[in-house]
C-alpha positions as CSV (number, residue, x, y, z in Angstrom):
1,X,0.0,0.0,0.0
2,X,1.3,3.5,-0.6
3,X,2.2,5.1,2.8
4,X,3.0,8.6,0.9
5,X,0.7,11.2,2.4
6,X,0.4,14.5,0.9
7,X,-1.1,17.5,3.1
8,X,-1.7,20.5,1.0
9,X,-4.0,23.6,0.5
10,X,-3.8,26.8,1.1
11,X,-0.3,29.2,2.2
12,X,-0.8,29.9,5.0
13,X,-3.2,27.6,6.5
14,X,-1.0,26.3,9.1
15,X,0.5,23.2,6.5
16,X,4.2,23.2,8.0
17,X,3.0,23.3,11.3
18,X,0.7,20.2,11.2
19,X,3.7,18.5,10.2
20,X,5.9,19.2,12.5
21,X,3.2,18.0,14.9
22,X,2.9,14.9,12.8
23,X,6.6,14.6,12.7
24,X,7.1,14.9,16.7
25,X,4.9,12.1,16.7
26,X,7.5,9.8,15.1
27,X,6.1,10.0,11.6
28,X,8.0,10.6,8.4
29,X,8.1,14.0,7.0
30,X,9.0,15.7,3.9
31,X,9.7,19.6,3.8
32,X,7.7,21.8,1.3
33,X,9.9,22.1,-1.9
34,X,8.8,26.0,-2.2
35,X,10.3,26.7,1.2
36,X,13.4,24.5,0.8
37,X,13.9,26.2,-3.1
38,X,13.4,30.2,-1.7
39,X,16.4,28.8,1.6
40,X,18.4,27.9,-1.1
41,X,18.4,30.4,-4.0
42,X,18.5,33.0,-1.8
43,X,21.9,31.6,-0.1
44,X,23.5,31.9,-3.4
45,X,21.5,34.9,-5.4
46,X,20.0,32.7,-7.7
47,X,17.0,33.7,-9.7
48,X,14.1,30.5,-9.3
49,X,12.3,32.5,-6.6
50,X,8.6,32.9,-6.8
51,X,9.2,36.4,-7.1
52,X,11.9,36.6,-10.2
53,X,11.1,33.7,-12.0
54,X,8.0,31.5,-11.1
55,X,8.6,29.2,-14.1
56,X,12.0,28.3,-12.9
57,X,10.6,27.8,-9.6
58,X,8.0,25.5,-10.1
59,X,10.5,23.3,-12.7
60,X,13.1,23.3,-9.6
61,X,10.2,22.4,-7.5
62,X,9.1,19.4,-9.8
63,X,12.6,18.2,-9.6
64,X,12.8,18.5,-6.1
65,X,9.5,17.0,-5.5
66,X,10.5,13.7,-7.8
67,X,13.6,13.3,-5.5
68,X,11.4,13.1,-2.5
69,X,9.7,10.8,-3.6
70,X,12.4,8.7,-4.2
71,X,14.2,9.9,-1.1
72,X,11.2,9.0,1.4
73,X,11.3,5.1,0.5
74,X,14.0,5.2,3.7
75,X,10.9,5.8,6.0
76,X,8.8,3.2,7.3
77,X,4.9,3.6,7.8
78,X,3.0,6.9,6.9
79,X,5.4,9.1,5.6
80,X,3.7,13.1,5.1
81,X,4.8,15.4,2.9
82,X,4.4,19.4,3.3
83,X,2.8,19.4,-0.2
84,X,4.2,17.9,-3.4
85,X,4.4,17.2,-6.9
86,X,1.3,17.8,-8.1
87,X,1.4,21.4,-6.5
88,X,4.7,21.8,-8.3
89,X,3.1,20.3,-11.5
90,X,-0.3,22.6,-10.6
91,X,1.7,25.8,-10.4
92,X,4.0,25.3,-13.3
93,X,1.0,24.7,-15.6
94,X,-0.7,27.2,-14.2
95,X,2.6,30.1,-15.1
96,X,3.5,28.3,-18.4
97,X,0.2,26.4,-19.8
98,X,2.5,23.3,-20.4
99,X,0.4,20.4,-19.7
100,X,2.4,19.3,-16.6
101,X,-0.1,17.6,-14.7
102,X,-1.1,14.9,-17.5
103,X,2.4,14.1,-17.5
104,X,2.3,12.5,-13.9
105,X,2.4,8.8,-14.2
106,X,0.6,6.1,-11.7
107,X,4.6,5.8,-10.7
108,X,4.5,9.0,-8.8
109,X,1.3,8.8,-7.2
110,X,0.8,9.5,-3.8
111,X,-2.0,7.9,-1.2
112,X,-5.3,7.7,-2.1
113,X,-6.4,10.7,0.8
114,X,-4.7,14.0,0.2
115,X,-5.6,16.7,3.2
116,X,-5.6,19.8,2.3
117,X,-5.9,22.8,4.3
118,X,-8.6,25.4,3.5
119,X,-8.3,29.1,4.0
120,X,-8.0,30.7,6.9
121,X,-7.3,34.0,7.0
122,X,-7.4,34.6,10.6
123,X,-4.0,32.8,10.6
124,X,-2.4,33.7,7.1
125,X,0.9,36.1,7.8
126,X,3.6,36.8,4.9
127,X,7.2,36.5,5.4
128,X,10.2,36.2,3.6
129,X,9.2,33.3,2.2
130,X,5.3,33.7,1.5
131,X,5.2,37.5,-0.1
132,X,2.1,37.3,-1.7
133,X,-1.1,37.9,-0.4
134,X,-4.4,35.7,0.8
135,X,-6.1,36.5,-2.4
136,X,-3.4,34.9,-4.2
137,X,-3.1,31.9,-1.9
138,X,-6.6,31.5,-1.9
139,X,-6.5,31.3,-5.8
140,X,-3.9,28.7,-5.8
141,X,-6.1,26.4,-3.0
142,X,-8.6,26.6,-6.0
143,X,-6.2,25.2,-8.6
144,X,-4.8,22.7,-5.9
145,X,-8.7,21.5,-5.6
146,X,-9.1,21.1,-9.1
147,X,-5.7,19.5,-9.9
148,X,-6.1,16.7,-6.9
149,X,-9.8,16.2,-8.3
150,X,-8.8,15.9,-11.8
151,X,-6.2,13.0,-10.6
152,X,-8.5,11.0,-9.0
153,X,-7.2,12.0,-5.6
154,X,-10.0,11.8,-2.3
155,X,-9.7,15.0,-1.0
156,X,-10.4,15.7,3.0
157,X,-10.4,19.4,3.9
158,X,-9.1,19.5,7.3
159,X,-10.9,21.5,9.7
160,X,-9.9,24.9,11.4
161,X,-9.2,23.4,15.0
162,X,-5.8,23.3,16.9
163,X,-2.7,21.5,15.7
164,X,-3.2,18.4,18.0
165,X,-6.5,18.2,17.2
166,X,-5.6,18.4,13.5
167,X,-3.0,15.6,13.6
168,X,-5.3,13.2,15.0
169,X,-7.9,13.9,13.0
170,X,-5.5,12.9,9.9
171,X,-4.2,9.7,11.7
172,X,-7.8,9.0,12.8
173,X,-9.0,9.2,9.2
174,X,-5.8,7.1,8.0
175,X,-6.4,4.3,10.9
176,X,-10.0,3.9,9.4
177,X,-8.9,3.3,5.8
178,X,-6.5,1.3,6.6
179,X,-8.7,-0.8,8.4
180,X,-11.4,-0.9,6.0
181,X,-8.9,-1.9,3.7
């Protein structure tokens, strides 16, 4: 069974935190590509930031998101990741209108339930990282919502409750699949 979980949605919506939860729980976790990309190119001046040059970013994130993939096979049980290739593949269609998510293969798919996060803009801050605004994240949770419907994906939109209550709500869900299974 494929133990790769993605947790997605909207920037913003309290994604990276859930998985730290998750992650101090013993589980498996993979960093957002985004985040890890904008450490990086900033380190060295580079120009694939969201910012300069989205279509670079979301081709470095594609990348990036293919090696975690591979990379996460060293975990064992549920493995999470801070979203993942098909929000890399999502936004570089979107910026480009290259067909990048009917080139995803059944080799890189993840588990059946993606979470995703909904809005919430009681929470949503900008940083260094996350310069745009809610309107904009709240347009990409839209093409997120589409893109995970058009692959087949089950989508469960988490609710707006505390970051404990979040994480067993996802572990609750997955326990009940897995024994229905």
């Amino acid at each position: 069974m494929n133990r790769f979980v993605v947790i997605s949605g909207c920037s913003g919506g309290g994604k990276s935190t859930l998985l730290a939860a998750l992650s101090h729980r013993g589980y498996g976790v993979v960093e957002e590509p985004g985040r890890r990309i904008v450490e990086e190119e900033a380190k060295g001046n580079g120009s694939a930031l969201p910012w300069i040059d989205m279509a670079a970013f979301a081709r470095r994130a594609v990348a990036m998101a293919l090696q975690d993939r591979d990379d996460a096979g060293q975990y064992e049980g549920w493995v999470f990741f801070d979203r993942g290739l098909v929000d890399a593949a999502a936004a570089l269609e979107h910026v480009t209108g290259e067909p990048a998510l009917a080139g995803l293969s059944q080799l890189h798919r993840y588990y059946k339930r993606v979470f995703l996060v909904p809005p919430w803009p009681e929470i949503y801050v900008t940083d260094s990282e996350r310069r745009h605004g809610l309107d904009a994240a709240i347009a990409e949770y839209d093409r997120l919502l589409d893109a995970y419907s058009l692959l087949g994906y089950d989508i469960c939109v988490l609710p707006k409750t505390g970051i404990a209550e979040r994480a067993d709500f996802v572990l609750q869900k997955l326990a009940d699949e897995e024994q229905a299974l």
